[in-house]
Structures are given as structure tokens and as C-alpha cells.
N, C-alpha and C positions, 0 to 999 in steps of 0.2 A: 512693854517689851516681853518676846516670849522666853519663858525659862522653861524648854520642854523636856522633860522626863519619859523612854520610853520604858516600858517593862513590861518581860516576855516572861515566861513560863517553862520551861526546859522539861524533856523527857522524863529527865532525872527526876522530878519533883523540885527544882530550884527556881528561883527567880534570879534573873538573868536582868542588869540596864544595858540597855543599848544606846549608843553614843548617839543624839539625832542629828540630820544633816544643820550643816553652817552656812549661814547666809539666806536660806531657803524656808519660808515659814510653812507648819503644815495647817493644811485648809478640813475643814471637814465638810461634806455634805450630810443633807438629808430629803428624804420622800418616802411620803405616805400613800401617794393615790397616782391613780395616771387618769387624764382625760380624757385621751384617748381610746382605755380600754377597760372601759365600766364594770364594773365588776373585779379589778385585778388591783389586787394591794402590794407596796411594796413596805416603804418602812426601813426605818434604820439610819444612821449615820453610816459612811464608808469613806476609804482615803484610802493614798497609794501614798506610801513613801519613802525615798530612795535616802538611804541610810547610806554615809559613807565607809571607805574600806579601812576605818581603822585599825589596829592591834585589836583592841575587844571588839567589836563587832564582827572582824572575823573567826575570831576566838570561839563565841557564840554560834555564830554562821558559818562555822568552818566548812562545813562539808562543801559549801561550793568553789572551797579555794583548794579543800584537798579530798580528794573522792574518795576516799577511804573513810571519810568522816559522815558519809549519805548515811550508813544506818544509824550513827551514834547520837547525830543532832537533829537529823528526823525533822527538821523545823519545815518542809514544805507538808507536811500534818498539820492541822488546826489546833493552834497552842494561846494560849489565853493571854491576853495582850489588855496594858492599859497604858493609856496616855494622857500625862498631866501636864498643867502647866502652868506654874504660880502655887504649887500644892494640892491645886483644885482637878480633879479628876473629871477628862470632860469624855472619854471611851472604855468602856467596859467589852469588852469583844473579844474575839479570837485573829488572828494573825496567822499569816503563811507568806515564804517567800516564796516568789513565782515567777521571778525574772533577774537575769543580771545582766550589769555591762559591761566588759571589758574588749581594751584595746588589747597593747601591748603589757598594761597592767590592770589591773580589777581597779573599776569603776566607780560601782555602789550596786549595792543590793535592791533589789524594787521588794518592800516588804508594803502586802495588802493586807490593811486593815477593817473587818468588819465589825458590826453591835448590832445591839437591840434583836431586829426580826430576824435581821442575817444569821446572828449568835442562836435560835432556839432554830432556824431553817434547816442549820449545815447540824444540827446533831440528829433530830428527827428525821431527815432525811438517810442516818445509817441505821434505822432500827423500823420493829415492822410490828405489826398485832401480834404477830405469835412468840411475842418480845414482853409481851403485857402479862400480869399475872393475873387469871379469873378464879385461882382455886380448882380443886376436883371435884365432882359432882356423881351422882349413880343415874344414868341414862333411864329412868323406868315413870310407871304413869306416876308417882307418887310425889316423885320428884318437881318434873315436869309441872303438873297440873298444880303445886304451889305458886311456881311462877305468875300463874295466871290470875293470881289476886292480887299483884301488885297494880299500883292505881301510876305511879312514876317512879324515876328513875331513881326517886329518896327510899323505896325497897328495895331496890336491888340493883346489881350493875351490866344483869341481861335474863332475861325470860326465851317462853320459847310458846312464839305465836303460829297460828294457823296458815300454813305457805306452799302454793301447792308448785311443787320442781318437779311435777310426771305423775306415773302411775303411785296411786297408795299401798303400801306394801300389805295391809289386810284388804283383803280379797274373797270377798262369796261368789255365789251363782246367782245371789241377791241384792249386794249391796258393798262399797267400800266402806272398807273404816280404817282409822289412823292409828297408828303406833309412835310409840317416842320413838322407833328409829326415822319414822316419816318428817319428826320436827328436830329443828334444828335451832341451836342459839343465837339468839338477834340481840345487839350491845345498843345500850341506851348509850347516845351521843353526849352525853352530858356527863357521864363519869368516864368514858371512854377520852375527853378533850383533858380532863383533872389526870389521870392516871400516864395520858404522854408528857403532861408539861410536869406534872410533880418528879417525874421518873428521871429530868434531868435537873430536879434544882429549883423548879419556877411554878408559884403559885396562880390561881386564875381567878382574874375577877370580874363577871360577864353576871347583868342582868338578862343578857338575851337566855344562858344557858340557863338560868337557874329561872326564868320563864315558866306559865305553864305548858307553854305547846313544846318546847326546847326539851322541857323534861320526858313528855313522851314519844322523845323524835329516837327512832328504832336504827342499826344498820342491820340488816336481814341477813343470814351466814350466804358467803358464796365464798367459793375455794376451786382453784382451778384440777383439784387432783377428785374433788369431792368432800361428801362431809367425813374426813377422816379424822384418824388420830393423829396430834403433831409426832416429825421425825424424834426428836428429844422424849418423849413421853414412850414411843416405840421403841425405841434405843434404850431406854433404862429397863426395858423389860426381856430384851434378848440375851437368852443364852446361850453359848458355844460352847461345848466340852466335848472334851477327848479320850483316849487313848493316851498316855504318854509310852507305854511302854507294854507287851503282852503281857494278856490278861488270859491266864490258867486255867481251865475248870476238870478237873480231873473224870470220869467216868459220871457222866452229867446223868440225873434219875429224876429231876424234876425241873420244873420251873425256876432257872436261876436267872437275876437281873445280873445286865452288864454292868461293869463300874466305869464311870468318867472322870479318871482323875485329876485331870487338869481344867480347868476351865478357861479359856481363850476372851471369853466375855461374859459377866453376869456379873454384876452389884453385890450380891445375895449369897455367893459360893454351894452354889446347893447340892452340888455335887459332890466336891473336893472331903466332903465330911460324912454321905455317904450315898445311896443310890438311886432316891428319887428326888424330880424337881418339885416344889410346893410353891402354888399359886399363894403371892402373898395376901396382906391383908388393903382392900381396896385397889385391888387388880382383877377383880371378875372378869371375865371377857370371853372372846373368842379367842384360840390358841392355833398355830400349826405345829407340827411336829414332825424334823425329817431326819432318819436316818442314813446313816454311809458304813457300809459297813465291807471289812474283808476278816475272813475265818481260816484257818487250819483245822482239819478234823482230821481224829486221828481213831481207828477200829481195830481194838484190844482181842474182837476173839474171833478173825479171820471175815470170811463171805458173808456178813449180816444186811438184809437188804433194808435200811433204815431210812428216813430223811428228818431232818430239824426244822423247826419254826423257831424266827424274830417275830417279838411283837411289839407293838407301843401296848402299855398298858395305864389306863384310868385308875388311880384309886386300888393300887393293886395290896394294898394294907387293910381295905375293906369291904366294898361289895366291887370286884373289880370286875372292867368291863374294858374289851379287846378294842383297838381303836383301829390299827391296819394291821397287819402281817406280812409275813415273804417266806413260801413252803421253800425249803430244797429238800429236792432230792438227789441224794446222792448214789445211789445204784450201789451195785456187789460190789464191793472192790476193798483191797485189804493195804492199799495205799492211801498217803497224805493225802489229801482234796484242797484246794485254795480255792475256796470262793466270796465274790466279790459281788456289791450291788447294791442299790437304794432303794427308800421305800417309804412313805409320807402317809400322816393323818392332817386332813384338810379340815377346817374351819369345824374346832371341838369345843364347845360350852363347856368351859370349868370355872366352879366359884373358889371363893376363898379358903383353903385350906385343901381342896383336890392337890392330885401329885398325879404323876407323870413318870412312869419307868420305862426303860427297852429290857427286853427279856430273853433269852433263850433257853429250848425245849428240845426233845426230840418228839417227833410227829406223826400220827399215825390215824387215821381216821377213823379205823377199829376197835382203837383203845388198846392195841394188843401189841404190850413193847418187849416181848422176853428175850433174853440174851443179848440184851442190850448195856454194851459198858464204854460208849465213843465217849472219847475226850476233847475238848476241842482248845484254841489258842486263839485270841481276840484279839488281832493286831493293833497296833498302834495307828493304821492310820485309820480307824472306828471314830464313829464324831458322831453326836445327836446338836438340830440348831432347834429351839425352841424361840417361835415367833409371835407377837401379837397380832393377828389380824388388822389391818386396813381401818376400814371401814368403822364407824362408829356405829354400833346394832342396839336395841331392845336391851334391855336391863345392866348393859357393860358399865364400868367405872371409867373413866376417862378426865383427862385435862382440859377446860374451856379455853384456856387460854393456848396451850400450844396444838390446837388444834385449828386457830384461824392463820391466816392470809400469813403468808412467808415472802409473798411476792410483791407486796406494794408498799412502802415505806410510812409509817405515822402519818410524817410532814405533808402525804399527797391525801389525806384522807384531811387533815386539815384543811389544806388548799380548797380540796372538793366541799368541802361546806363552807370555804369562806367564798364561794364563787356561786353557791347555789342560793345563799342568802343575801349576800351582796356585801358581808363581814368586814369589819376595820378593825385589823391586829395592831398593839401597840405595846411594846415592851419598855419594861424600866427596868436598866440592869442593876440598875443597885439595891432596890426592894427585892429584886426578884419577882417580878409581877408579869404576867398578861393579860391586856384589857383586850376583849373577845365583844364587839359590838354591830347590831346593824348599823350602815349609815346613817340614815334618819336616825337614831337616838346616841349616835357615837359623841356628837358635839354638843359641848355643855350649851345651855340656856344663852338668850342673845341679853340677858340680864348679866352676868357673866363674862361678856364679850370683852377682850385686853385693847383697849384707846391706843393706837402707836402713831398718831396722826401726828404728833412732834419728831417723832422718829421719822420717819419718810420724807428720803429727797426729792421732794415734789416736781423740779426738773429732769428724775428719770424715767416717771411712772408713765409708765406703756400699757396701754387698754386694748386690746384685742378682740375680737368676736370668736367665739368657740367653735372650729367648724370638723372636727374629729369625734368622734368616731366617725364612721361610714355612714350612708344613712340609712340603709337598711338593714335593722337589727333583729338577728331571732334569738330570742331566749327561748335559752334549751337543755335540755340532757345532754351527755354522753350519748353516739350509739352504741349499740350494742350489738355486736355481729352476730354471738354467740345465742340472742335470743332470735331463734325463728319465727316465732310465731308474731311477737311485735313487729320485724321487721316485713313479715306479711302483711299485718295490718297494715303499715304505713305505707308501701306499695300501692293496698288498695284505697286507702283513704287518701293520698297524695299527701298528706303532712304528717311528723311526727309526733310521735304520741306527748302529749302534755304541754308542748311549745305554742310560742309566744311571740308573732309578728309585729314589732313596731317601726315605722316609717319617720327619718327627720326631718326637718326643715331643707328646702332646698339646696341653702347655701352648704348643708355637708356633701361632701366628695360622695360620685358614684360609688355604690359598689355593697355588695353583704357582708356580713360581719355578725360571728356566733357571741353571743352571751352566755353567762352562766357557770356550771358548774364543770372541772375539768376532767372528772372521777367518774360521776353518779349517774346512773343509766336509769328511765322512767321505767315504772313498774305496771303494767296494765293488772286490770280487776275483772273476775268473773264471778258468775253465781255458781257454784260448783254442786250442778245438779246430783252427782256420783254419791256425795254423802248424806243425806237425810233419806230414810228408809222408815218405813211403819210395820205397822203387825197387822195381821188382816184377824181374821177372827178366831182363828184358831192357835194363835200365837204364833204365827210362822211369819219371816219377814218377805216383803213385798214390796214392789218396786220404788222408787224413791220419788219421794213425794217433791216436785221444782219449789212449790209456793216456798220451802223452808230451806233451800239451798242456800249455804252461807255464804258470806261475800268474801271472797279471801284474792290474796294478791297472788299472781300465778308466771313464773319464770320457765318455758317451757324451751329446748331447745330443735327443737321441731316444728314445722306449721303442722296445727291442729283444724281438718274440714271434717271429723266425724267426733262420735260420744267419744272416742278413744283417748285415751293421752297417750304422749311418748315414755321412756325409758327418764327416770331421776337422773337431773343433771346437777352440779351446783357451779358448773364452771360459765359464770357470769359476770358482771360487770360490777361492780360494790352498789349498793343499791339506798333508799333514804323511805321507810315507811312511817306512819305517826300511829303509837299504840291506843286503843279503843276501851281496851278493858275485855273482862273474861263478860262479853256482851250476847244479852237477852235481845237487842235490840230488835224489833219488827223488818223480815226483808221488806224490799219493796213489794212485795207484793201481798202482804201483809199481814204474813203467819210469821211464829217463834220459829227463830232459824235451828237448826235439830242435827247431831253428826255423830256415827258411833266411833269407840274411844276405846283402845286395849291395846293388852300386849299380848295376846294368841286367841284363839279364834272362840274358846269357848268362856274367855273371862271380858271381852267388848262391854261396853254399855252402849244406851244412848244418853247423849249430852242434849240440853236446852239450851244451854249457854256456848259461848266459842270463844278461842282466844283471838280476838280480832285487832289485826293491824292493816292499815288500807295509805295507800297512795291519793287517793279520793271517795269519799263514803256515798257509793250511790242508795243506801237506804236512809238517811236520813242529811240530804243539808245541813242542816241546823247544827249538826254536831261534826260539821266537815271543817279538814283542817286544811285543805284542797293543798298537797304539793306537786299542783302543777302549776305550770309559768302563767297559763290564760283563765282569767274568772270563768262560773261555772254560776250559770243559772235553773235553775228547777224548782215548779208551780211557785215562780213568781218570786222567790229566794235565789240572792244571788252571795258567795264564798268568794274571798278574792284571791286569786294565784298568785304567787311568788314575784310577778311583776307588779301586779298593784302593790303588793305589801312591800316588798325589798327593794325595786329599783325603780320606781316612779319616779320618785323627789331627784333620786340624783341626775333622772335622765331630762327631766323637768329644768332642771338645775343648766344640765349642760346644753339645751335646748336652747333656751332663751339666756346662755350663760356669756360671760366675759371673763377674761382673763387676765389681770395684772400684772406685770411684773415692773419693780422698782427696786431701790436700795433705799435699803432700811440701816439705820446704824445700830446693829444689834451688839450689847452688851454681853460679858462671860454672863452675867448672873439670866438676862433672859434665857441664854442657852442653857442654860444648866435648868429652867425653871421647863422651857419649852421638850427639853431631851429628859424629863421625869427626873431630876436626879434635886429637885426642889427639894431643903428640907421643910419647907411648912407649906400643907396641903391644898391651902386656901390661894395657891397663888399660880397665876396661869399655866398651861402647857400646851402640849398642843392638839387638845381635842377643843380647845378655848375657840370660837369664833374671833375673829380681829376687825375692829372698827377701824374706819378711816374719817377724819371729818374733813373728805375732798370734797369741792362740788355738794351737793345732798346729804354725801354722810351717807357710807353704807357698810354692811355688815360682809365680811370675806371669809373666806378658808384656807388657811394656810395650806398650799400641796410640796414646797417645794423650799428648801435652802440650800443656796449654792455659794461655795469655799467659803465658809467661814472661818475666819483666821480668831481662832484666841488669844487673847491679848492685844490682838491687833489693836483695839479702837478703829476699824474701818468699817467702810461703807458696805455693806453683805447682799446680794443679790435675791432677791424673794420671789417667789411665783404665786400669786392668790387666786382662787377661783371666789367670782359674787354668789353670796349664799341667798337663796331662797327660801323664807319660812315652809316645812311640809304643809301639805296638803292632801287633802283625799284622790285618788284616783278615780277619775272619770270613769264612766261604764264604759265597757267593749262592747266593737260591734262585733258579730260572728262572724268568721270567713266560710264561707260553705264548707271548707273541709273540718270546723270546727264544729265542735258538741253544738247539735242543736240546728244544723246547718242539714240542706239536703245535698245529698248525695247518690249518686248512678252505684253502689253496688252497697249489698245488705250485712256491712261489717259492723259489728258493736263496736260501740266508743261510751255512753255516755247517755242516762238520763235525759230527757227534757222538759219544758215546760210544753204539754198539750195544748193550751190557750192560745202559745203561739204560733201554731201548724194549722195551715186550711187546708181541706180535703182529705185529713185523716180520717180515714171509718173503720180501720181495728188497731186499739192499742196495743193488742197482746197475740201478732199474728207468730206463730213460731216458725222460724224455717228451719229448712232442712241442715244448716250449716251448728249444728253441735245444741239445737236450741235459743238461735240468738231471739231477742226480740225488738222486731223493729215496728215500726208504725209505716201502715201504707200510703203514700199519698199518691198513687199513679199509676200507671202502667213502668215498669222499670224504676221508681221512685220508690225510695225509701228514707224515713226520717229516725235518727240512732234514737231507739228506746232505751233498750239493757241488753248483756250483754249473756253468755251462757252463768 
């Protein structure tokens, strides 16, 4: 018999019972996987339950009996809800009500119950990376180039690798080279997944993360405004002050500062105490400076022909220097003058401890001020707004963390890697835990496997052949609009960058069907011939040497057909690179890759080494981590893509798959053991395989429990999918439009193996298209070598 217990959570900080319905038992479900859309997890127990209109229950619920009570009870908000029943706690989750019924009198409340995934889904989904805290840093090479010695993501929780978003901001007649304003911050995926689940409550426990490829898995900075500073980081540095009242200066003889005595906005009061602002300490930057100003002058000894200067002034306590100005002049005249007008210093390098004053002067070009005794009056509506520049530049101080992504929420950044790897999220609310795993190793040992073959009513069980998904599958990226230059490639190439065609069994339904990840856009690779430069013999530098061009990942939003790049973008698509190391490695072509490295034109070096992150390593296989969906063969070495390694077995699975479903007579304590909330660890859940000894005796996957009723003792509905032990992924065949395939027009893509091309007779023919290098096999034939 059920004895159910609901309890809510109220605004107030209380807990709240609510009466549960009578007569009407409540069911719970659960799902982890769908089979129909590989790659898509869901997870969790959920229920609806229609609560009657009791005295308390609408007490609690009031607002929908009385509308004046919407903001106080607030309960269609996400409020943390548990349901027991016998004592035993079988939901951990949050709660909203979402519907009611009434006639002529109130009905029941329809209160929705969510747990587990649902519960970390709906909080992640209201916060966003620039929600995360990374600390502050000093944007300069010293910093920077620390980064570059991290080996994973156990140094640090983001670096700042080699990534080419357009033109380099250091610039010769000779050669580019890089600046830290050119690199930008990439968050290692692995404390970036720790840092959203800790920030609500919930520990992680993932061998995949704590992996070694997992540890060097990069998110590359992209930001739809650019690499800026966050609005909150900006905002704590803006000041506004005023005028509050005229300000005096009787028979002005020198350079005297305005006073601001109010201040409208500033943290720091810099004003209000006395006349310049002071740049604090780790706030170096870029500054703007704009005045507003209206005067009274007033001329004590008749027809003196004079005019005044406002300035901004730098440092005017010690070697000062004029940032803008505004002359008036005021002509003969032995009347008041009101004037009025504004005037800005644009993007002003001040370090720590510089200041910032407005000043007024009278003016003369001559130097020649006699009989001169004007007075003037500084109205009140006088204001200075002192702003931090935009943009993150060369040696600034700034915030890592509020300066990424405002626009894409946690929970979708999650999504996007559990859809790229083929991820099974599984939460335990009462530890507080999330298990973080590929399929293939999500499920314990078939040693392990929970026998229920006494439990199952062998007269329900229904065997089905699997015939969903669609049957033709591509695994793929996100596109990406905003990159032009990929979406050129893929144009000419007819397929997109990094995907992965697979074909079903006949018996699935016509039709296509995307796989993969819902976030994460492919990252194309270049030799970026612009940075390695040498010295000719007289120490002068000279044209840049290709053999040592490093390989770097390249987001352009522009199609690039000459040496040229476009204008720095960062507004792309979130992106997935795997980190290399601050690497010596041999390009392909088989010198030390070489690149010079400064922050102004006379303090560059050149570098040997580079901070290398890549999407696919076309200089050495061997050390390729390939995240793209199709294997990648080269001299005879083949890398397996994201489909061999993440999604074979399950599509293996569902290929040659069946489908169960029967009634099981599931026990509270299975459920309790199967929904994590087990106290001793040794005893099934549900990453468990399930045995059945029907027929052969075979091994299953739970996807599915439907209304389970607690306490019931009844018959509970199951859905099983038959598991397949993993196995290795067959070889791919190439599609012409694939690496290594020939193709009618001469775009880079992708290394190959030479051995397997007849009629190639130059490996290393350059064309005109930026320096691609393709291999000829033809008249109008070309087979993808490398690319620029």
C-alpha cells in the first residue's frame, strides 16, 4: 500500500507537504537512451501529478486560486520537490505547477515532477560560461607563453594556443608575427564539465574526462561580439562623475583641474575625494575618456581678446602629457559667454597607478597672456565618463572568465559533447554525482550483468526488430554559416568538412538523418605559410620559409583564393580542438616548424617550438587524435574518427538489434538500487547489463521504465534493447569526396597515402590558390595532398 508523502520547497526557504491525490497511485517513469536517435540521451525519472484542491494544497498553491498570490508562491519556478513513500525516498528533483482544472470549482492542480538529468538540465540551462569563474590574468607574452608548457588539463584550466581568426596583428614588409592580443583563451573540456556541475551542487565521475585524450580536449575562444572584455568586468571599471553644483574659479592664471563631485558610477570614488581618476591596481588597459562640458566666463578688465583650453590630461602629477583638447575662443567682448560642447581621448594605454584629470587654462599660442584676469563658472551639467575599452589588446589585465560566451547556456555546451562523443549522462541525486561516460564503456562488465529472468512475465515479452533510426546516417558537425571559408570548401568539395556517411540495413525507413554533435562546428587546418621567416645573411629578415609553416587550426570568416587573410573574427560557432603541446614536431614537409612571437615590433623573437592545437594533425599520424567523424589514413597509418571510436557498437548494436519489451515485476528496492539511490555500491543500477535465461539466455540494456508504481507490487513495463559485446570498427571505404579520394577541383582537405594513387607524377605541385598542395593525377585531376 502506497503511503505517499509529497514535499515542496517554498520561496520562503520552507518546506512545504502537500496532500497527494486519493485513490490514484503515482507512477514514475524513466529513460536513458532513445533508439531511434543515436547519439541523444535522455535520463531521469519524471511524473505528472494531479494534486487535489485541498485547504493546504491550495494554501501552498495559492496563487492559482487567488491571483494576487502569483508573485508570493512563485511555484510555477523550479522548487525542489521530493517524493516518498513507506519513508523511502524514491525522487529527488524539482517540481512546477503547469496546469489546472477547473469547472465551476478548482479541480486539481497538475504538479510536474522532474530528477536526476532533468534536475542538473533545467539549472544549466539558466547560466552560461561567462557565469564560470577563470580568475584574472595579464594579457602579455609572459604570461601567455607559460601556458604553453602545460602537457593537460591537470596544469591548468585554459592556455592560449596557436589559432589563426584573419590577419596577424604584427605586421612587416617581411613577415607576420603573433602578439598575445592575436591568441586568445581555449578552456580545457575537462575542468570546464567539473566547474558547471560543482557550481550547482554535483560532483563528476567520468573516466572518459579524466582520460588522456579528454584531458587535452581544448574549446577554442569564439564570441559573437569578439575577443572582448565581459560586460560585468567593463562595468566595474566605469566611471561617471559630475558637476553637482557650479564650480568657481575666480581670475584663472594657470592650469587649474575641474572638480567631479559626485559621482554617478564608480566603485572606487576617485573623484568625490579629490581631482584625478587613478588607474587601480591590475586594471592596466586601454581607457577612453569623454567630456561634456558647459562654462560661464566672465572678463574683469573690459575688451581683452583671450580664448581658454579644456584638456584631458595623463599623469598630470608627473611627467604630464595632453591627451585631447577643445580651444575656445572667445573674441572682444566684455559680456558673460555660455559655452557648451564635448570632446574625447580615444583608446589611451594607462598602467597602474596613471590618473586622468580634465583641466582648464586660458590659451594662447604665443605664450603671451597679459591682462589677463577671466573667471569662469563650471556648470553643473559638466560630467567626465571614463571607459575601458572593448577589445582585449597586448599587455591589458582582464577577466578569463567574464569575457567568454554570454549567449549559449552551460547545459548546451554539455549537450554538444555529449552528442559529439556519443556520452551517457547519469545522475544520482542523493550522492550528488554525474556519471559522464562513452557508450561502449558506460555499461558495467556482462560479469556483472543483474539475472531478472524469474522476474519477467514471460507471457508479455514482445521481441521486435529495430528499424529506426532512418537509414541513412551522417555524422557530423554543426554548420557553421559564419565560417566562409569552410563553407567554400564544402561547396567545392560536395561534402562537409570532417563527416561521416553511414548506410542501414534495408529494412530502416527511407530517408537522412544527422548524427552527432548539436553545438560544435569542424575546424579546418592550414600550413600557415605568413609566419616562419629567416635571415638572409646580412641579418635582415626575408621571405618566409613554407617547409616550416606551422599547422594551426584556422576560423576565417571570409573565403580566402589569395596569400591574403580577412579582417579577425571571433564570431563562430563553439568549436572542439585536442591540445599537442608547446611542439617541435617536423611539418610535413619536414623542417622544425618556426614563428615569430612579440608584443611590438622591435622586442618579436623567433620561436622553434608552437603552441599546437589541431582538429586533425596532418604532420604526424601517429600522434593524431583525429576529431573528425571519418578515419584518416596516411603512408599506410590509419587514426580512427569519432565514428569508429564513439558510435559503431551502438549503431552495430542497433543494426543487427531487437527490442524487448515485457513486464517485469520490479521491486521498491530494485528501483531504488537501479535510480542510484542504492546504499551499498556493489549492487546493481542501471548502467548494469540485464540477463534473461529466455530461449539462449541473453544479455540486454535497459532503455526504458514505464509507471512504476511504488509500493504497488505490480507488474512494471520495460523496454530492453539486446546488447552486443564491442568490437573493433571495420576499415572505411573512401567516398571520392573524402580525404584521399579524387576530385575535379584543387581544394585542400587532407594528407594521403601516395602508394595509393596511380598516375601521380608531382607530390608537391603548388598552385595558384594560396599555396595549396595537391598531387596531379590528370588533366583537371587532382588528388588532396596538404593544404596552405
Amino acid at each position: 500500500m502506497q503511503q505517499i508523502r509529497i514535499l515542496l520547497e517554498t520561496s520562503a526557504g520552507t518546506v512545504e507537504e502537500l496532500d497527494p491525490p486519493s485513490g490514484e497511485a503515482i507512477k514514475l517513469n524513466y529513460s536513458i537512451a532513445s533508439t531511434e536517435k543515436p547519439g541523444k540521451r535522455t535520463g531521469g525519472f519524471s511524473r505528472e501529478v494531479k494534486l487535489p484542491p485541498t485547504r493546504n494544497n491550495i494554501r501552498v498553491l495559492g496563487f492559482l486560486h487567488e491571483i494576487n498570490d502569483f508573485d508570493s508562491k512563485d511555484v510555477t519556478n523550479r522548487k525542489t520537490c521530493y517524493i516518498s513513500n513507506n519513508g523511502t525516498t524514491y525522487m529527488r528533483g524539482f517540481a512546477r505547477v503547469d496546469a489546472i482544472k477547473r469547472g465551476r470549482n478548482l479541480n486539481y492542480f497538475r504538479l510536474r515532477v522532474f530528477a536526476d538529468n532533468a534536475d542538473v538540465k533545467d539549472q544549466l540551462d539558466k547560466v552560461y560560461l561567462n557565469d564560470l569563474d577563470y580568475g584574472e590574468i595579464k594579457n602579455d607574452v609572459a604570461t601567455l607563453e607559460a601556458t604553453w608548457a602545460y602537457t593537460d588539463s591537470d596544469d591548468g584550466d585554459y592556455l592560449f594556443p596557436l589559432v589563426n581568426y584573419g590577419k596577424w596583428r604584427g605586421v612587416t614588409s617581411q613577415l607576420d608575427y603573433v602578439t598575445p592580443g592575436d591568441l586568445a583563451p581555449a578552456l580545457f573540456v575537462r575542468p570546464l564539465v567539473h566547474k558547471c556541475f560543482n557550481a550547482i551542487g554535483y560532483n563528476v565521475s567520468s573516466t572518459f574526462l579524466d582520460g588522456a585524450i579528454c584531458k587535452r580536449l581544448l574549446l577554442p575562444y569564439t564570441h559573437p561580439s569578439g575577443h572582448v572584455h565581459g560586460d560585468d568586468w567593463l562595468n566595474g571599471l566605469r566611471v561617471v562623475a559630475r558637476r553637482s553644483s557650479t564650480q568657481s574659479i575666480s581670475l584663472l592664471s594657470t592650469q587649474t583641474p575641474i572638480q567631479f563631485n559626485v559621482e554617478d558610477v564608480d566603485d572606487n570614488n576617485h573623484f568625490t575625494s579629490n581631482t584625478t581618476y587613478t588607474v587601480s591596481t591590475d586594471r592596466s588597459g586601454y581607457y577612453s575618456t569623454h567630456v561634456h562640458f558647459l562654462i560661464d566666463r566672465f572678463l574683469g578688465n573690459g575688451n581683452v581678446t583671450t580664448s581658454f583650453i579644456l584638456e584631458i590630461v595623463k599623469n598630470i602629477g608627473g611627467v604630464p602629457t595632453q591627451l585631447a583638447h577643445e580651444v575656445i575662443s572667445a573674441g572682444q567682448t566684455a559680456q558673460n559667454i555660455d559655452i557648451g560642447g564635448d570632446f574625447s581621448a580615444r583608446n589611451v594605454w594607462f598602467d597602474v597607478g596613471d590618473t586622468i584629470t580634465v583641466t582648464i587654462d586660458h590659451y594662447d599660442p604665443t605664450g603671451i597672456f597679459g591682462g589677463i584676469n577671466s573667471s569662469f563658472d563650471i556648470k553643473n551639467t559638466t560630467s567626465v565618463e571614463i571607459t575601458k575599452d572593448q577589445e582585449v589588446r597586448t599587455n591589458e589585465d582582464y577577466s578569463v572568465g567574464k569575457s567568454l560566451r554570454p549567449d549559449i547556456s552551460q547545459w548546451k555546451y554539455i549537450e554538444g559533447l555529449v552528442g559529439m562523443f556519443n556520452l551517457m549522462v547519469l545522475t544520482d541525486a542523493q550522492s550528488r554525482t554525474v556519471y559522464i561516460e562513452p557508450r561502449d564503456t558506460f555499461y558495467n562488465s556482462i560479469t556483472d550483468a543483474w539475472d531478472i529472468t524469474r522476474k519477467v512475465d514471460i507471457s508479455s515479452v514482445e521481441d521486435t526488430i529495430i528499424n529506426t533510426p532512418n537509414r541513412e546516417l551522417t555524422f557530423t558537425y554543426k554548420p557553421d554559416s559564419n565560417d566562409k571559408f569552410v563553407k567554400a570548401r564544402n561547396e567545392a568539395v560536395g561534402a562537409n568538412l570532417g563527416e561521416y556517411e553511414y548506410t542501414m540495413p534495408e529494412r530502416f525507413k527511407k530517408g537522412k538523418q544527422a548524427v552527432g554533435t548539436s553545438l560544435f562546428a569542424a575546424t579546418y587546418m592550414i600550413y600557415d605559410k605568413r609566419l616562419p621567416a629567416r635571415t638572409n645573411s646580412i641579418g635582415n629578415l626575408s621571405n618566409p620559409n613554407d617547409a616550416r609553416a606551422p599547422l594551426v587550426p584556422v576560423m576565417w570568416n571570409a573565403e580566402v583564393v589569395s596569400s591574403d587573410y580577412p579582417d579577425q573574427s571571433y564570431n563562430f560557432a563553439p568549436r572542439i580542438l585536442y591540445w599537442m603541446g608547446n611542439s617541435n614536431e617536423p611539418t610535413r614537409f619536414g623542417s622544425v616548424p618556426r614563428f615569430w612571437w612579440g608584443d611590438e615590433l622591435l622586442t618579436h623573437s623567433v620561436q622553434h617550438k608552437y603552441p599546437k592545437a589541431v582538429s586533425y594533425n596532418l604532420d604526424n599520424i601517429n600522434t593524431d587524435p583525429n576529431l573528425l567523424y571519418h578515419d584518416r589514413t596516411v603512408d599506410g597509418t590509419t587514426t580512427q574518427g569519432l565514428y569508429s571510436t564513439y558510435f559503431h557498437n551502438e549503431i552495430n548494436n542497433t543494426s543487427k538489434g531487437v527490442k524487448r519489451t515485457c513486464k517485469v515485476r520490479l521491486t521498491d528496492k530494485d528501483m531504488l538500487m537501479l535510480s542510484h539511490n542504492a546504499n551499498k555500491s556493489e549492487e546493481p543500477d542501471f548502467r548494469n547489463l540485464i540477463y534473461m535465461k529466455i530461449e539462449n539466455g541473453q544479455y540486454w540494456v535497459l532503455y526504458d521504465v514505464k509507471d512504476y508504481e511504488p509500493g504497488g507490487n505490480k507488474l512494471t513495463t520495460c523496454v530492453f534493447i539486446r546488447y552486443l559485446p564491442n568490437e573493433s570498427a571495420p576499415a572505411q571505404t573512401l567516398d571520392p569526396h573524402e580525404v584521399g579520394g579524387e576530385i575535379d577541383v584543387n581544394w585542400p582537405d587532407d594528407i594521403i597515402d601516395f602508394s595509393n594513387i596511380s598516375g601521380v607524377t608531382n607530390h608537391v605541385t603548388y598552385t595558384d590558390n594560396g599555396g595549396i598542395i595537391v598531387a596531379v593525377g590528370g588533366p583537371d585531376k587532382y588528388h588532396i595532398v596538404a593544404n596552405k
